[in-house]
C-alpha positions in Angstrom: 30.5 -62.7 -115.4 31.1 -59.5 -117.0 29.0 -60.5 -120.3 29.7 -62.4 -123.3 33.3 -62.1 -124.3 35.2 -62.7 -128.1 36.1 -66.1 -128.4 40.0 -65.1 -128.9 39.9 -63.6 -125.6 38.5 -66.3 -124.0 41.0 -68.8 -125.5 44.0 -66.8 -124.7 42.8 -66.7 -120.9 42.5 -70.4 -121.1 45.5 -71.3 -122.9 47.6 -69.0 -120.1 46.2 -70.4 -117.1 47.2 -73.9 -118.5 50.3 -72.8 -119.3 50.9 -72.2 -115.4 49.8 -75.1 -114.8 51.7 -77.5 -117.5 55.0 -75.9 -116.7 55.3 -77.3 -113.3 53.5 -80.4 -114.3 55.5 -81.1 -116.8 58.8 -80.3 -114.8 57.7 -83.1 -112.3 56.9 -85.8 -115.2 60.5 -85.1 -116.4 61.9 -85.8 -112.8 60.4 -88.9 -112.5 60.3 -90.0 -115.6 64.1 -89.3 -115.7 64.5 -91.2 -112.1 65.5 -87.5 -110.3 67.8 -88.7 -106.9 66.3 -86.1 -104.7 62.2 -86.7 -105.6 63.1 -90.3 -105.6 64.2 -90.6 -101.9 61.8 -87.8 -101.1 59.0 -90.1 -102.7 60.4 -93.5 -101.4 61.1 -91.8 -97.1 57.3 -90.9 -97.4 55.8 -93.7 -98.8 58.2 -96.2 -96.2 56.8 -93.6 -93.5 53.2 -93.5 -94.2 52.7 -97.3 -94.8 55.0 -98.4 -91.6 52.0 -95.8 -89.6 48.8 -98.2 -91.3 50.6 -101.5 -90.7 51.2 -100.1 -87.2 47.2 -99.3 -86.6 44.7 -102.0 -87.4 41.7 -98.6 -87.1 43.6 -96.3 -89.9 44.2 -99.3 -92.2 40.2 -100.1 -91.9 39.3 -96.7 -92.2 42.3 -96.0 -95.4 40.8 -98.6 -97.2 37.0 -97.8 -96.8 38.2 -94.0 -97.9 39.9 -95.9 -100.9 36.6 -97.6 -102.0 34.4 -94.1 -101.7 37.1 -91.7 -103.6 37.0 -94.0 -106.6 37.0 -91.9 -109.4 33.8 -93.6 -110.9 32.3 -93.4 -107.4 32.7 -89.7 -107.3 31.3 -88.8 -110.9 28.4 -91.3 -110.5 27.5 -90.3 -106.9 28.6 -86.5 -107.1 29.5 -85.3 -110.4 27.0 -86.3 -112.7 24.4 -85.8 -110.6 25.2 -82.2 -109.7 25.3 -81.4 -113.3 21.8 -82.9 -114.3 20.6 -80.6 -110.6 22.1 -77.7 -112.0 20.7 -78.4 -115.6 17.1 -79.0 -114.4 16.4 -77.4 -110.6 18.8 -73.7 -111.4 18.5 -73.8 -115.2 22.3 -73.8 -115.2 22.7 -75.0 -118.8 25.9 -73.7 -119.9 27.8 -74.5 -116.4 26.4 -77.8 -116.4 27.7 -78.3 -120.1 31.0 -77.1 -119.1 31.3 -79.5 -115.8 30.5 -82.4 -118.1 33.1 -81.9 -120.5 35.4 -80.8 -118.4 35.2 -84.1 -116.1 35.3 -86.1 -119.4 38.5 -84.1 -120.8 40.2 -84.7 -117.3 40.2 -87.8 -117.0 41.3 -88.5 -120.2 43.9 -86.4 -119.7 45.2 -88.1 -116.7 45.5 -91.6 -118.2 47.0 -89.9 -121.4 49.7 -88.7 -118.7 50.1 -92.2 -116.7 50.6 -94.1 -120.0 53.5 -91.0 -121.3 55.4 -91.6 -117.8 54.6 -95.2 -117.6 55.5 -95.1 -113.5 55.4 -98.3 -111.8 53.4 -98.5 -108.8 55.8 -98.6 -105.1 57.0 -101.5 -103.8 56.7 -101.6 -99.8 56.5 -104.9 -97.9 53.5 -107.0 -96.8 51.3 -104.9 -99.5 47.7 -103.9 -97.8 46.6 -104.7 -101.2 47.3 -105.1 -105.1 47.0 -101.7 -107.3 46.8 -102.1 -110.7 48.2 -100.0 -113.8 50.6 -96.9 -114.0 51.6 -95.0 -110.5 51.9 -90.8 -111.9 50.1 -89.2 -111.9 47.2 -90.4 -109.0 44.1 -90.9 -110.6 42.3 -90.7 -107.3 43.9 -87.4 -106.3 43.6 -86.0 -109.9 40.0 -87.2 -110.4 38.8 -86.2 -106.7 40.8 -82.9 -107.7 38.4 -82.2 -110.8 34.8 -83.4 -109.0 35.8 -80.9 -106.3 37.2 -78.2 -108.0 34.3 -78.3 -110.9 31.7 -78.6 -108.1 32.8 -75.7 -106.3 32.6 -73.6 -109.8 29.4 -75.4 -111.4 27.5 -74.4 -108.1 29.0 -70.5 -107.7 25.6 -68.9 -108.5 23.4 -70.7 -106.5 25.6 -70.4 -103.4 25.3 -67.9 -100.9 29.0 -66.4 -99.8 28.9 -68.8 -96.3 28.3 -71.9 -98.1 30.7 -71.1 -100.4 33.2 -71.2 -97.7 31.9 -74.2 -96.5 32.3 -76.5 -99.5 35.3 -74.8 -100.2 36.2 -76.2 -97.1 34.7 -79.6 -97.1 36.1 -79.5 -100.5 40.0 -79.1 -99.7 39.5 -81.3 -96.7 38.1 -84.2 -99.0 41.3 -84.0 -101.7 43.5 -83.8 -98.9 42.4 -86.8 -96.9 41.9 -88.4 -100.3 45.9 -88.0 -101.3 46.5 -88.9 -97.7 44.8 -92.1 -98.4 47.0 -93.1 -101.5 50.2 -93.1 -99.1 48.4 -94.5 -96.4 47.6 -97.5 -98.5 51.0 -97.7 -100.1 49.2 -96.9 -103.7 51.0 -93.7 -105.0 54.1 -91.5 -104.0 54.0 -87.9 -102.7 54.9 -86.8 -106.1 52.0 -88.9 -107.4 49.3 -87.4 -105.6 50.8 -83.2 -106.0 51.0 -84.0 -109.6 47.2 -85.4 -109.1 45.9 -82.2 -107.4 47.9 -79.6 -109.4 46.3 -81.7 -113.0 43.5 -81.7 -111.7 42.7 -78.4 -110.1 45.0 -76.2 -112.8 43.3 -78.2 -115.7 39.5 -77.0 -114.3 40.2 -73.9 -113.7 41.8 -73.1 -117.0 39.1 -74.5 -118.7 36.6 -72.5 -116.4 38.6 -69.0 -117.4 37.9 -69.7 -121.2 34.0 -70.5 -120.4 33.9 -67.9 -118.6 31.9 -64.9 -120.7 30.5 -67.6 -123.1 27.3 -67.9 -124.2 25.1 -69.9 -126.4 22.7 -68.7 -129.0 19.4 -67.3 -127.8 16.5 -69.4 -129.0 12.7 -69.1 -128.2 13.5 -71.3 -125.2 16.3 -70.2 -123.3 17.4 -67.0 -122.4 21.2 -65.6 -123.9 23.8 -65.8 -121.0 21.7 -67.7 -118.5 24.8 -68.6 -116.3 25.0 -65.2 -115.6 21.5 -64.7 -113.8 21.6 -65.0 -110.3 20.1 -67.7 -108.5 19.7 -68.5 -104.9 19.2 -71.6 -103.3 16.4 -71.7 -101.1 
């Protein structure tokens, strides 16, 4: 990682990656917040679109809602999250990185319900509802929160992962958000803006907080080694 880095550098790194990411973000809140023409027909054509394909195919509406149940947010920290952390903490010694994940998970989703209750977006309205969704519509907190798992998964397991199966969850990993947003039309839950607004919170707000970890380092004590993240390990 290039070594332990001032804390002022680190922090200005962090701060201009979420930058980037807040500007856009923020441009879309306004837009729907502010009832935009364009995004709302945009929004309203796909969601009519996508719901008029489940209602049309009994096998997609089974196989929407089943993916609704296993993207859960809770689902994917309890099954996938957490447990990757406590791995990385106890199997690779991955203290600092597993810190980081932990926090960062916690800070997203807080962040995304912060969000939903600033726009206060009500949910769509399509006919003959596949089911009830409750609270605020923007942004998705299954895109946003299926965003973050991936996105601090893919980072929180770098230095164990050879440069193939780094491709491979990558892949797996972008597949997974993808069919996840998918889902949220499908199922008539969220908009289109609802679910990029989801994947661009979720994936921007990891990665900056990734660039100012990156070069940090804990005290050294009898019992841990100073920069440990920066060792590396192999699985296998």
């Amino acid at each position: 990682m290039g070594g332990v880095q001032s804390r002022p550098r680190r922090l200005a790194r962090a701060v201009a990656y979420a930058v980037v990411v807040a500007v856009p973000l923020g441009v879309l809140a306004y837009l729907v917040r502010s009832n935009f023409g364009p995004l709302i027909d945009l929004d309203q054509d796909a969601i009519v679109a996508a719901t008029d394909v489940t209602r049309s195919h009994a096998g997609l509406r089974s196989v929407a809602e089943a993916w609704e149940l296993i993207s859960q947010p809770w689902v994917m920290y309890a099954v996938v999250g957490l447990p990757l952390c406590l791995l990385a903490w106890l199997r690779w010694n991955l203290r600092t990185r597993a810190m980081w994940a932990v926090a960062t998970m916690a800070t997203g989703w807080l962040v995304a319900v912060g969000l939903k209750l600033a726009v206060q977006r009500a949910r769509p309205v399509i006919e003959e509802p596949f089911t009830t969704h409750a609270g605020y519509s923007f942004p998705s907190g299954h895109a946003t929160n299926n965003a973050i798992v991936v996105t601090v998964v893919l980072l929180l397991l770098r230095p164990v992962l050879g440069d193939m199966a780094r491709r491979v969850l990558l892949g797996v990993g972008v597949a997974w958000v993808l069919i996840t947003c998918a889902d949220r039309l499908f199922m008539g839950a969220h908009f289109l803006s609802d679910v990029t607004a989801g994947v661009l919170l979720g994936c921007g707000l990891t990665v900056a907080s990734y660039a100012g970890y990156l070069g940090w380092s804990p005290p050294a004590t009898p019992t841990t080694k100073e920069s440990d993240d920066d060792v590396p390990h192999q699985v296998g």
